[in-house]
OpenMM code with the backbone's topology and positions (N, CA, C; nanometers):
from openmm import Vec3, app, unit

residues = "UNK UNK UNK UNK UNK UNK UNK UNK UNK UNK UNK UNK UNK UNK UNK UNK UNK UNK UNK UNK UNK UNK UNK UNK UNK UNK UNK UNK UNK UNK UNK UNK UNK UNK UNK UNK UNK UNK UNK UNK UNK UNK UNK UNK UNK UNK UNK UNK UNK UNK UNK UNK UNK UNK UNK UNK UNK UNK UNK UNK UNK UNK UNK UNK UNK UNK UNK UNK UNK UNK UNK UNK UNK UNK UNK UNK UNK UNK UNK UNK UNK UNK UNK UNK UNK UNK UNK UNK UNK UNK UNK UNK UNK UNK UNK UNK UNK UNK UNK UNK UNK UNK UNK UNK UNK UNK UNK UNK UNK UNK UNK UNK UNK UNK UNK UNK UNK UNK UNK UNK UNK UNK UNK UNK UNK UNK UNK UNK UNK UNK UNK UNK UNK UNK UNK UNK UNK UNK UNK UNK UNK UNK UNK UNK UNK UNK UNK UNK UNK UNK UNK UNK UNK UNK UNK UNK UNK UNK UNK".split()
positions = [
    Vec3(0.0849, -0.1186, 0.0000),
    Vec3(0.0000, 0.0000, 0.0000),
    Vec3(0.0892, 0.1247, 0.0000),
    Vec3(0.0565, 0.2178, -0.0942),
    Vec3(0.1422, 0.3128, -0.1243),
    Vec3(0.1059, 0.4505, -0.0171),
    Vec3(0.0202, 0.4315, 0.0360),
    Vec3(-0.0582, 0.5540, 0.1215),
    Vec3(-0.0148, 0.5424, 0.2799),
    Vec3(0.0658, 0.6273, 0.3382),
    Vec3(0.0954, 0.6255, 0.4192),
    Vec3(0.0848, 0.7496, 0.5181),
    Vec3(0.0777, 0.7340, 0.6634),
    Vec3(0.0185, 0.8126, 0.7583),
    Vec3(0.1632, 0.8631, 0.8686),
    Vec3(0.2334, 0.9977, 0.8674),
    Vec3(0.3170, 1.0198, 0.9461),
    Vec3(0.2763, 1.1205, 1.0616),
    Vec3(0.2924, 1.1741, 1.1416),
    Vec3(0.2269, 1.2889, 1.2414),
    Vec3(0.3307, 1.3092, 1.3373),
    Vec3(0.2982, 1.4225, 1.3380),
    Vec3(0.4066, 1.5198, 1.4286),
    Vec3(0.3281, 1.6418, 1.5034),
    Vec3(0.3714, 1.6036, 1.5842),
    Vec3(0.2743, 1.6704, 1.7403),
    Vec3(0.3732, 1.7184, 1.7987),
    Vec3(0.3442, 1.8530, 1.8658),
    Vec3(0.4271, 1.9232, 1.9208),
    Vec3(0.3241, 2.0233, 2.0341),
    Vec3(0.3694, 2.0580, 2.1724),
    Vec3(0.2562, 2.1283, 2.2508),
    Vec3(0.3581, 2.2170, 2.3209),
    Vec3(0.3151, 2.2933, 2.3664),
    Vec3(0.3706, 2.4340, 2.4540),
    Vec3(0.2599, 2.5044, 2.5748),
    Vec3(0.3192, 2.5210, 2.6733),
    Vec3(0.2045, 2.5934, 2.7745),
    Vec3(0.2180, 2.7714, 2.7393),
    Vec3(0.1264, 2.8091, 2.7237),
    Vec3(0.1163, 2.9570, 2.7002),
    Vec3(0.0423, 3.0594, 2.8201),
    Vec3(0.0906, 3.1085, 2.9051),
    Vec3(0.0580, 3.1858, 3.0148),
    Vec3(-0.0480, 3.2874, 3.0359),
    Vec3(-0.1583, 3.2240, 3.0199),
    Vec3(-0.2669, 3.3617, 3.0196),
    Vec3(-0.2661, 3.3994, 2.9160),
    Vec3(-0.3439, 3.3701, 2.8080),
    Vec3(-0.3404, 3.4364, 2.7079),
    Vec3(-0.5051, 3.4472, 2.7114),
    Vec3(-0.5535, 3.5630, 2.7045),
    Vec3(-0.6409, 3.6532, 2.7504),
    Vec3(-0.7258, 3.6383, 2.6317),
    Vec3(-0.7041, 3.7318, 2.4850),
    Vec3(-0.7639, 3.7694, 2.4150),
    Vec3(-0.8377, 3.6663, 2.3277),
    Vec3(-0.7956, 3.5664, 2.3399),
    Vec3(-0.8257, 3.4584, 2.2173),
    Vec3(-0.7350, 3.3682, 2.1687),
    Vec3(-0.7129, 3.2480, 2.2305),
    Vec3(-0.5537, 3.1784, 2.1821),
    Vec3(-0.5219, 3.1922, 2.0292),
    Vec3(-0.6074, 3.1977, 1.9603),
    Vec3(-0.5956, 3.2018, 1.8122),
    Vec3(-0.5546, 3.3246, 1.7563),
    Vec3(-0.5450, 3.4507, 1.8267),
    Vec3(-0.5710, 3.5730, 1.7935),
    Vec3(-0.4791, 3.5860, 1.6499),
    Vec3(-0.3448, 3.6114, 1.7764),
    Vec3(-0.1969, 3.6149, 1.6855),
    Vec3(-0.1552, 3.5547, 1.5853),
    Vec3(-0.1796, 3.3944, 1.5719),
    Vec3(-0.1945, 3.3251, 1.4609),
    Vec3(-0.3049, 3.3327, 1.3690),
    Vec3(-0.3652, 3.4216, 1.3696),
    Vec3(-0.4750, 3.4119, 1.2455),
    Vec3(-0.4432, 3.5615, 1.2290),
    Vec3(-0.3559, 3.6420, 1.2487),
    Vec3(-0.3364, 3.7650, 1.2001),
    Vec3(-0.2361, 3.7486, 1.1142),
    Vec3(-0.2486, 3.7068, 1.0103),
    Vec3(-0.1687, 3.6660, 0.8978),
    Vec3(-0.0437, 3.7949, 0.8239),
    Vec3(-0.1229, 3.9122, 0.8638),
    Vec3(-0.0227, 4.0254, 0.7988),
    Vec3(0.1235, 4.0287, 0.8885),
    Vec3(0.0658, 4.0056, 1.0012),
    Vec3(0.1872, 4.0771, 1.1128),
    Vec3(0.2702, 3.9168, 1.1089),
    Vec3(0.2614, 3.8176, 1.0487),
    Vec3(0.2820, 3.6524, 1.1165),
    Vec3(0.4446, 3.7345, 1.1144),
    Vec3(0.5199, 3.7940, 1.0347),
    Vec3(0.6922, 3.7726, 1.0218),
    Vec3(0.7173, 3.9120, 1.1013),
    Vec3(0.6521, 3.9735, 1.1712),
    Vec3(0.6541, 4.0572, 1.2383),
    Vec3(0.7195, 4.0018, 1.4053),
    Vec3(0.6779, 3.8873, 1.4186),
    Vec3(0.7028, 3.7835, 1.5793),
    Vec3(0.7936, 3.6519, 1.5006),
    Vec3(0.7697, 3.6214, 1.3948),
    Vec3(0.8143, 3.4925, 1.3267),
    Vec3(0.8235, 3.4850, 1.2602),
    Vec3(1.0259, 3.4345, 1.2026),
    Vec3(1.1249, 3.4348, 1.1256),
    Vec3(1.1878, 3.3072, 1.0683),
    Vec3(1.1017, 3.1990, 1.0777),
    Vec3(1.1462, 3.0855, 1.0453),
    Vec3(1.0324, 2.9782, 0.9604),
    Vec3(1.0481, 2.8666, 1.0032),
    Vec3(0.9319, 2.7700, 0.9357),
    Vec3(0.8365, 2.7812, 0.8785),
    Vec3(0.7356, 2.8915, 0.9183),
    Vec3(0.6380, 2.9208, 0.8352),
    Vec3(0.6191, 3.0919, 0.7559),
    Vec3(0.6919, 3.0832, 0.6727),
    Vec3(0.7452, 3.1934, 0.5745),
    Vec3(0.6029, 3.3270, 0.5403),
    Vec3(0.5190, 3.2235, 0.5566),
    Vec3(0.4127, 3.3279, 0.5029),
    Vec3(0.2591, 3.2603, 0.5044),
    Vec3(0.1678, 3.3267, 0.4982),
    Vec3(0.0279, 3.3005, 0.5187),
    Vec3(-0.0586, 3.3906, 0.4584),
    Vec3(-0.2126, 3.3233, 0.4051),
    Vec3(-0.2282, 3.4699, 0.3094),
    Vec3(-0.3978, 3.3594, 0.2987),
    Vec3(-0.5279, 3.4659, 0.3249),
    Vec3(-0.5971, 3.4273, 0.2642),
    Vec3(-0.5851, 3.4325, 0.1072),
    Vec3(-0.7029, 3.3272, 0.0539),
    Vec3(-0.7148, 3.3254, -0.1231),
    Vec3(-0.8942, 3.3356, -0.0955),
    Vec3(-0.9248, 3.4018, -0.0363),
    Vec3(-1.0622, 3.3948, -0.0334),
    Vec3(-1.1103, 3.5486, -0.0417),
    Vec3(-1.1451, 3.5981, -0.0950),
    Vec3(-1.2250, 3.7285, -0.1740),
    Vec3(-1.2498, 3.8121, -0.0317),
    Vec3(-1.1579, 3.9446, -0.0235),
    Vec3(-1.2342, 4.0038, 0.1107),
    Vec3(-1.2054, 3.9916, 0.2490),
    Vec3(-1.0866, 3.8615, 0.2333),
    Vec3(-1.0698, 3.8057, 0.3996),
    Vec3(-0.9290, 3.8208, 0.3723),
    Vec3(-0.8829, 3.9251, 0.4302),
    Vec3(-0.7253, 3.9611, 0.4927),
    Vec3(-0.6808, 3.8729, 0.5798),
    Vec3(-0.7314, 3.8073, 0.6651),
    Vec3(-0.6602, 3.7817, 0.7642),
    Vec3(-0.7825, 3.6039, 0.8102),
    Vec3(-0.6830, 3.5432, 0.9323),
    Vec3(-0.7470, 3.4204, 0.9287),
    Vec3(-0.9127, 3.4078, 0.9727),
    Vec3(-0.8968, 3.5449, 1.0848),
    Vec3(-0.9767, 3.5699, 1.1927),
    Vec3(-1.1617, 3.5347, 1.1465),
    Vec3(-1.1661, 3.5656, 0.9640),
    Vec3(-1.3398, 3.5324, 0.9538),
    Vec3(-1.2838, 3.4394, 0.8488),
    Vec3(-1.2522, 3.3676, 0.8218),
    Vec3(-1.1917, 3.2372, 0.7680),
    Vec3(-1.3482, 3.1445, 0.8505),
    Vec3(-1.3347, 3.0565, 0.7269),
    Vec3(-1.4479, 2.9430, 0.7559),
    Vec3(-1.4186, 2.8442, 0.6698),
    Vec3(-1.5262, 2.7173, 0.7314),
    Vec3(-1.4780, 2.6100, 0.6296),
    Vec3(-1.4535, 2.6127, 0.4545),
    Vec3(-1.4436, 2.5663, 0.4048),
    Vec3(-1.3873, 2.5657, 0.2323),
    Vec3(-1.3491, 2.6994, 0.2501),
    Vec3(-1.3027, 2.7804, 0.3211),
    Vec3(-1.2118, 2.8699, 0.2711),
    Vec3(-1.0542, 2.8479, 0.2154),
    Vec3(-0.9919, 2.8920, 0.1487),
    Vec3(-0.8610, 2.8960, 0.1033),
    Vec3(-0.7510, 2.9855, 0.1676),
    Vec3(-0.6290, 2.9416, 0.1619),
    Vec3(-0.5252, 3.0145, 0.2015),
    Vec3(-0.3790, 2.9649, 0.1335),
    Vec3(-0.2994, 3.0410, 0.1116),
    Vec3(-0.1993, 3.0170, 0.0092),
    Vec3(-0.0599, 3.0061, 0.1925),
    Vec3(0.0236, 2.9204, 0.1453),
    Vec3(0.1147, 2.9452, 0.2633),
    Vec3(0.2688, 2.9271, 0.2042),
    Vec3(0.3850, 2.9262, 0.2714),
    Vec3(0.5015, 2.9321, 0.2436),
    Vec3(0.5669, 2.8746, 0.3887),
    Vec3(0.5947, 2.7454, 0.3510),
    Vec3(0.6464, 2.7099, 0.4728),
    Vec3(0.7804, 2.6422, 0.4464),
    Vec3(0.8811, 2.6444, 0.4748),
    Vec3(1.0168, 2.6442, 0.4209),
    Vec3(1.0201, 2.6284, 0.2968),
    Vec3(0.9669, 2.7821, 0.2370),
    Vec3(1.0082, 2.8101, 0.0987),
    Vec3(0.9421, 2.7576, -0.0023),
    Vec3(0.8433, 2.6511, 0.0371),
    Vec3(0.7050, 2.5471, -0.0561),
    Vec3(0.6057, 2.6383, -0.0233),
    Vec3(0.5603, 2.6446, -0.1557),
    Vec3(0.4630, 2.7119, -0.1469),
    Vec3(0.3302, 2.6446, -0.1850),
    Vec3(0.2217, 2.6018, -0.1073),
    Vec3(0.0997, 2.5262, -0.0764),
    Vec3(-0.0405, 2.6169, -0.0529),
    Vec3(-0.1563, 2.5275, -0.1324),
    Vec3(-0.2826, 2.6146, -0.1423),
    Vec3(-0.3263, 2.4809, -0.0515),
    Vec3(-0.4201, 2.5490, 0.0416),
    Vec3(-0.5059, 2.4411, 0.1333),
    Vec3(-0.6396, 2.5249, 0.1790),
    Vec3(-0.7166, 2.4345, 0.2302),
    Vec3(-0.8343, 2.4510, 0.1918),
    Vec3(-0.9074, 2.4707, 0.4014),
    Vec3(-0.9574, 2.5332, 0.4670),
    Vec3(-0.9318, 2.5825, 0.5709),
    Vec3(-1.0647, 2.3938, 0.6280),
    Vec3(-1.0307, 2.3762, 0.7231),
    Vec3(-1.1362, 2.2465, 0.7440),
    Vec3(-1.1909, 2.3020, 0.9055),
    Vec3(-1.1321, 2.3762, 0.9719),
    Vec3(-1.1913, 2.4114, 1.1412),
    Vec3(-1.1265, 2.5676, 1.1177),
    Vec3(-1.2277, 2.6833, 1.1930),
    Vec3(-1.1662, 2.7715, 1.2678),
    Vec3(-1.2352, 2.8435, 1.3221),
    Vec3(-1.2249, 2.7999, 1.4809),
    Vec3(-1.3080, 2.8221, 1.5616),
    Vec3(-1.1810, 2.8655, 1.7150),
    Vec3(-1.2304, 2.8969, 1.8140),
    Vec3(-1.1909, 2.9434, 1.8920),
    Vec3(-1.0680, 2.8767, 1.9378),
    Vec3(-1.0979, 2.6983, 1.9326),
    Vec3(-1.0277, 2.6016, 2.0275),
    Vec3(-0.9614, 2.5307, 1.8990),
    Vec3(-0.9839, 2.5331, 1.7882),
    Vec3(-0.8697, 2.4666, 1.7020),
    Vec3(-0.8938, 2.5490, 1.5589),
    Vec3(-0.7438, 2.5801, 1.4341),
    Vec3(-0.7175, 2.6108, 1.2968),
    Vec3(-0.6276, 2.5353, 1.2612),
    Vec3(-0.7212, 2.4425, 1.1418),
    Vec3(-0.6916, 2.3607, 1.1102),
    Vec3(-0.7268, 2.3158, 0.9370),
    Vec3(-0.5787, 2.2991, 0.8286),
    Vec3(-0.6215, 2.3311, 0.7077),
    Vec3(-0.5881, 2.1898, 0.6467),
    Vec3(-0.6025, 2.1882, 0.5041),
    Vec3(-0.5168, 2.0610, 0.4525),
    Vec3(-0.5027, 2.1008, 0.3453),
    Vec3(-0.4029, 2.0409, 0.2804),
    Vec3(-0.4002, 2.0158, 0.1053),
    Vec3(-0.2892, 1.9346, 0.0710),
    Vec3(-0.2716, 1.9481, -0.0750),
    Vec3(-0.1479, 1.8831, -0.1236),
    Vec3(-0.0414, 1.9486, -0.1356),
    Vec3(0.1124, 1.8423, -0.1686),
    Vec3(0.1890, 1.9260, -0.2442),
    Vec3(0.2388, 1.8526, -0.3378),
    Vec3(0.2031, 1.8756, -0.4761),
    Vec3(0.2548, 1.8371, -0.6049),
    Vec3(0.1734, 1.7027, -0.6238),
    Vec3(0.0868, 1.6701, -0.5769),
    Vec3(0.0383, 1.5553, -0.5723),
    Vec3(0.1042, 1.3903, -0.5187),
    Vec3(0.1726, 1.4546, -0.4625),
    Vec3(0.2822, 1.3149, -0.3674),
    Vec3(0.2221, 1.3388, -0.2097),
    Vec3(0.2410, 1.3963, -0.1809),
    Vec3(0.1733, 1.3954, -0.0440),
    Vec3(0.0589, 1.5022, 0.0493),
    Vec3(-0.0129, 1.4912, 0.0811),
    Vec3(-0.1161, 1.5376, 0.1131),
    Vec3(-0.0717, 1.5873, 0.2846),
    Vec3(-0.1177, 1.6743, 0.3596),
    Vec3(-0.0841, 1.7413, 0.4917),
    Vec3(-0.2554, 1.7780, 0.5517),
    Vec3(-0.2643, 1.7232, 0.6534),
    Vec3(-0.3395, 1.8028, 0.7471),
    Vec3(-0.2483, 1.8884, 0.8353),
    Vec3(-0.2738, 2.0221, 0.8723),
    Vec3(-0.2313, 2.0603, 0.9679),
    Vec3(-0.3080, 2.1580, 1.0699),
    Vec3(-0.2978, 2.1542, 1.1555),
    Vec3(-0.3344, 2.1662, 1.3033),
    Vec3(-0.3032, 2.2642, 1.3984),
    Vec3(-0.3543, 2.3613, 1.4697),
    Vec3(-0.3397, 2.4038, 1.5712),
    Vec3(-0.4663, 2.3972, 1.6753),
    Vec3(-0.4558, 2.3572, 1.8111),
    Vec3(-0.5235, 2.3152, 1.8693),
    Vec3(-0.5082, 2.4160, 1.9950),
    Vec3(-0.6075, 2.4633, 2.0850),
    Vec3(-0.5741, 2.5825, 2.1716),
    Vec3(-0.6756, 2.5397, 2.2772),
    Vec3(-0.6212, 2.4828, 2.4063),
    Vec3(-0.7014, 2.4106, 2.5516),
    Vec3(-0.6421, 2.5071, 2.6714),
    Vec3(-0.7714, 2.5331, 2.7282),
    Vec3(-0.7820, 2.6592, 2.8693),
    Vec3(-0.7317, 2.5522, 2.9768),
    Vec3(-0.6098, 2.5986, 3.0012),
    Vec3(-0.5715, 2.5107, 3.1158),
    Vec3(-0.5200, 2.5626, 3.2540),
    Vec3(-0.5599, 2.4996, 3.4290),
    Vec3(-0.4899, 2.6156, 3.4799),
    Vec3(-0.6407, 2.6695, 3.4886),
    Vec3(-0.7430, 2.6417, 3.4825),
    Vec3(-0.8576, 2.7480, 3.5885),
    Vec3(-0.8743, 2.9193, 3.4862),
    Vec3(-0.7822, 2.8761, 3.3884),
    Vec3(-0.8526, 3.0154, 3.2478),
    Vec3(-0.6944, 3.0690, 3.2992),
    Vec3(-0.5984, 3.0029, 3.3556),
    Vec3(-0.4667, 3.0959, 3.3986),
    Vec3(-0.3436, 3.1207, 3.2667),
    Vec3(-0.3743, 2.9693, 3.2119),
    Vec3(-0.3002, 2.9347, 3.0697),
    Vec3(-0.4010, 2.8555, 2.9815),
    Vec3(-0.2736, 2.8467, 2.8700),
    Vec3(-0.3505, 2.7821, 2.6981),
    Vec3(-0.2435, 2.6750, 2.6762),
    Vec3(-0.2802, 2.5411, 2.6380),
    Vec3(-0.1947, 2.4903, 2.5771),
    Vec3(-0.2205, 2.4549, 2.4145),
    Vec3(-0.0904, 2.4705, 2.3735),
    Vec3(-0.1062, 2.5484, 2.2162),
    Vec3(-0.0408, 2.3997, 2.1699),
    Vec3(-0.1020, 2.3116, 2.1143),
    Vec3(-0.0990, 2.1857, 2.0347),
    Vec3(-0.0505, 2.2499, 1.8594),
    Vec3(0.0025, 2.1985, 1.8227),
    Vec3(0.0305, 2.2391, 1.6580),
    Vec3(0.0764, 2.0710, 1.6103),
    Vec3(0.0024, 1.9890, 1.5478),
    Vec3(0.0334, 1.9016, 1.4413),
    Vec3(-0.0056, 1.8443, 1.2986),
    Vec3(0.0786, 1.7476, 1.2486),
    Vec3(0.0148, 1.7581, 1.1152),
    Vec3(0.0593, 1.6184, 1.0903),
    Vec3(-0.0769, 1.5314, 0.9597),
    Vec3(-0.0656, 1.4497, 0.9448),
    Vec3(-0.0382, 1.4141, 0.8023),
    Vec3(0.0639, 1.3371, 0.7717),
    Vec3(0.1298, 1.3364, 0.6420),
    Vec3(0.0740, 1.1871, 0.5486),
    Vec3(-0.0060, 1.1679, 0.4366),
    Vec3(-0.0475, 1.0681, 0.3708),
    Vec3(0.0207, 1.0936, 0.1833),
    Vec3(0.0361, 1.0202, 0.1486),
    Vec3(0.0374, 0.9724, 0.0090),
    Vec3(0.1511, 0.9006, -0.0105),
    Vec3(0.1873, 0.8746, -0.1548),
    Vec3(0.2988, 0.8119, -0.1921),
    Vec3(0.4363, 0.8509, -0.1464),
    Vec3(0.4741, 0.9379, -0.0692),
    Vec3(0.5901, 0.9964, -0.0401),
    Vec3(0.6378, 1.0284, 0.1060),
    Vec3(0.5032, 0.9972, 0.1460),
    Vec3(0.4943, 1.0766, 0.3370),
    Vec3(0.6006, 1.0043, 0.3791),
    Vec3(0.6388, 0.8456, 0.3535),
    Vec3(0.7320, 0.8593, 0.4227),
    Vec3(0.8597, 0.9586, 0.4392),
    Vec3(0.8668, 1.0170, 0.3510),
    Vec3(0.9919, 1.1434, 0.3362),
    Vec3(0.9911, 1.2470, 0.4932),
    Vec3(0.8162, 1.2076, 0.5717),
    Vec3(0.8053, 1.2881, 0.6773),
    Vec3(0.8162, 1.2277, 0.7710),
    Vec3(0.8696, 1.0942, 0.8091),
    Vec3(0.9174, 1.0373, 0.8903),
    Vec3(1.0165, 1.1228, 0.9746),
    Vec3(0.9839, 1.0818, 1.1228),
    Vec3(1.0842, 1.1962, 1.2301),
    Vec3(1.2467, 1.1449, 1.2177),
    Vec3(1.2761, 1.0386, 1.1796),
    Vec3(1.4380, 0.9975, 1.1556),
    Vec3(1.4283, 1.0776, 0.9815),
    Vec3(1.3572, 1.0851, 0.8843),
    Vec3(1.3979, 1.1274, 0.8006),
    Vec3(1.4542, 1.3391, 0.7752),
    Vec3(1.5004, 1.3391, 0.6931),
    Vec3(1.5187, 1.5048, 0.6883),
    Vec3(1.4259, 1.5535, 0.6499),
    Vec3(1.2762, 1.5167, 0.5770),
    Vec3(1.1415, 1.6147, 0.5872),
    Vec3(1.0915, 1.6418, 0.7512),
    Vec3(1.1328, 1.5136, 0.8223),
    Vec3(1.0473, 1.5205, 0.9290),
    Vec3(1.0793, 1.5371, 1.0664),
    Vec3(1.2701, 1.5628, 1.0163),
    Vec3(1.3350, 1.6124, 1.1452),
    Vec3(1.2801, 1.7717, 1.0988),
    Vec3(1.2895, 1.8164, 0.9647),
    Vec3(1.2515, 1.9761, 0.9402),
    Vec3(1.1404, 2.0351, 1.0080),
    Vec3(1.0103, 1.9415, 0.9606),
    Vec3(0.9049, 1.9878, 1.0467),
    Vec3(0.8997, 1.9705, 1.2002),
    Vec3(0.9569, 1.8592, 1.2429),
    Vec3(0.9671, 1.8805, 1.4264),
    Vec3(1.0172, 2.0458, 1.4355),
    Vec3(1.1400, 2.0348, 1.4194),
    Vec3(1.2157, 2.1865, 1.4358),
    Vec3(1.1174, 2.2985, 1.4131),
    Vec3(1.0626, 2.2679, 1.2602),
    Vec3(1.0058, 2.4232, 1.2624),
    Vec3(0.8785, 2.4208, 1.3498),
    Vec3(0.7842, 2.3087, 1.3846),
    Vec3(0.7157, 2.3471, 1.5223),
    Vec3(0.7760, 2.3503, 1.6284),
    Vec3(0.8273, 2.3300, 1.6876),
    Vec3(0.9187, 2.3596, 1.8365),
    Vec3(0.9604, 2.5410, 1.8241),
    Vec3(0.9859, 2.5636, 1.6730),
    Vec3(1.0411, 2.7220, 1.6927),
    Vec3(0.9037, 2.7850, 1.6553),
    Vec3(0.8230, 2.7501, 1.5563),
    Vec3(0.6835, 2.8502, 1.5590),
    Vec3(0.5835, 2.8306, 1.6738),
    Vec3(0.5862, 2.7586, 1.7408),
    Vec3(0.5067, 2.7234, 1.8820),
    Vec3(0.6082, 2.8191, 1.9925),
    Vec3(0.7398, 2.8023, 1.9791),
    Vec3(0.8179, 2.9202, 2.0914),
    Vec3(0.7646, 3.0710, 2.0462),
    Vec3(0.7960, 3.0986, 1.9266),
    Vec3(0.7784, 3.2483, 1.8722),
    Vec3(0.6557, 3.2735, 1.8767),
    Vec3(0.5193, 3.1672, 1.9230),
    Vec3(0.3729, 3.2405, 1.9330),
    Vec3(0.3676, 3.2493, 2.0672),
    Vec3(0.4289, 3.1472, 2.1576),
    Vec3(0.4399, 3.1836, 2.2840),
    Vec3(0.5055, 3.2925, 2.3208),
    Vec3(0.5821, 3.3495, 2.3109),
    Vec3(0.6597, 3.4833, 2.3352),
    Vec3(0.5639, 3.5783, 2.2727),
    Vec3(0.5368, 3.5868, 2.1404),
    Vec3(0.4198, 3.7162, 2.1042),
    Vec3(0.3013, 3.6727, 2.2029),
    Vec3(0.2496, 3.6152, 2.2514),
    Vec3(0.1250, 3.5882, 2.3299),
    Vec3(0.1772, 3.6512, 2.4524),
    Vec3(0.2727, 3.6125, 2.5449),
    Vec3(0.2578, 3.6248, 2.6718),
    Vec3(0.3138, 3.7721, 2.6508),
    Vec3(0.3994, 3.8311, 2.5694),
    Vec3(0.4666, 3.9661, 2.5503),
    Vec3(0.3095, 4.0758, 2.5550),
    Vec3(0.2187, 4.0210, 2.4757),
    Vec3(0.0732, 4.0980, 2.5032),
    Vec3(0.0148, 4.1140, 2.5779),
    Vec3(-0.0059, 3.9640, 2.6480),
    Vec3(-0.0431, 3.9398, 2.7933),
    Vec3(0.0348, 4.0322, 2.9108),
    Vec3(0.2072, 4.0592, 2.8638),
    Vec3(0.2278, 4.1367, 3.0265),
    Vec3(0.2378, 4.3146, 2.9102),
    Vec3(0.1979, 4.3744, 2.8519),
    Vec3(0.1726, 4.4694, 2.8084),
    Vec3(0.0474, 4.5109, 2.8666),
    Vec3(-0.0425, 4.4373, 2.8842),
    Vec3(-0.2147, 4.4749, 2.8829),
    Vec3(-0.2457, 4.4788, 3.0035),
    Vec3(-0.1344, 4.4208, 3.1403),
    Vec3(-0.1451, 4.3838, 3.2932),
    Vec3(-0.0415, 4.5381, 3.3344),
    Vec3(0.0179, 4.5568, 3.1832),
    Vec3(0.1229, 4.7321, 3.2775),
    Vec3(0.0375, 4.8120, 3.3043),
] * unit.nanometer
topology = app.Topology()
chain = topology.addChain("A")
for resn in residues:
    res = topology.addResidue(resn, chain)
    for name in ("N", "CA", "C"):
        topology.addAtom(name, app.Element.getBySymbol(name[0]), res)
């Protein structure tokens, strides 16, 4: 069977984040404004919608994530998870994931980000392979860099 299933899960505790765990990440203009790595760029393709924030299902979004550039199709975005999929080049297919849980009595968020890799090639996203040591890395650093813009807001809004 040529169809294969890889996933990479990655979580972070985020300190009070007040406004909306999703806020910062669905503000697509400012994304390289806090974050300089893995995920290069973000962009609705949907008529009218700048930013992730009124994004809905079958909506579109164009992205740039080490330098690939991918159209996916929006499947959740709602308060507690944004979450898109598509292809690339027709070899392998990506769900990906961000997941956002009130933890801590409303004190913190824990910020889940993963993605699940299928088609003829996923194995290439295997965590011993170099697609899938890439993507560990670049979630461990885009999950740090939303945590730092989150809690940096959070102690701005408490001065």
């Amino acid at each position: 069977m040529l169809d294969r299933l890889m996933t990479h899960k990655t979580d972070r505790t985020i300190q009070h984040w007040g406004i909306g765990p999703n806020h910062d990440l669905l503000d697509f203009p400012s994304l390289n404004s806090w974050h300089t790595g893995f995920l290069n760029s973000i962009a609705s393709e949907t008529p009218g919608k700048t930013t992730g924030h009124n994004l809905v299902v079958g909506d579109h979004i164009a992205s740039k994530i080490t330098n690939m550039e991918l159209h996916q199709t929006i499947e959740e975005n709602s308060t507690r998870e944004f979450r898109w999929t598509g292809p690339w080049h027709g070899i392998i297919n990506g769900t990906h994931g961000f997941t956002f849980e009130e933890i801590d009595g409303g004190k913190g968020t824990r910020l889940t980000q993963w993605e699940e890799f299928s088609g003829a090639m996923s194995f290439f996203m295997k965590p011993s392979m170099p697609g899938g040591k890439k993507t560990a890395e670049g979630f461990v650093l885009l999950n740090g860099d939303l945590k730092k813009k989150a809690e940096e807001e959070v102690r701005k809004r408490s001065a």
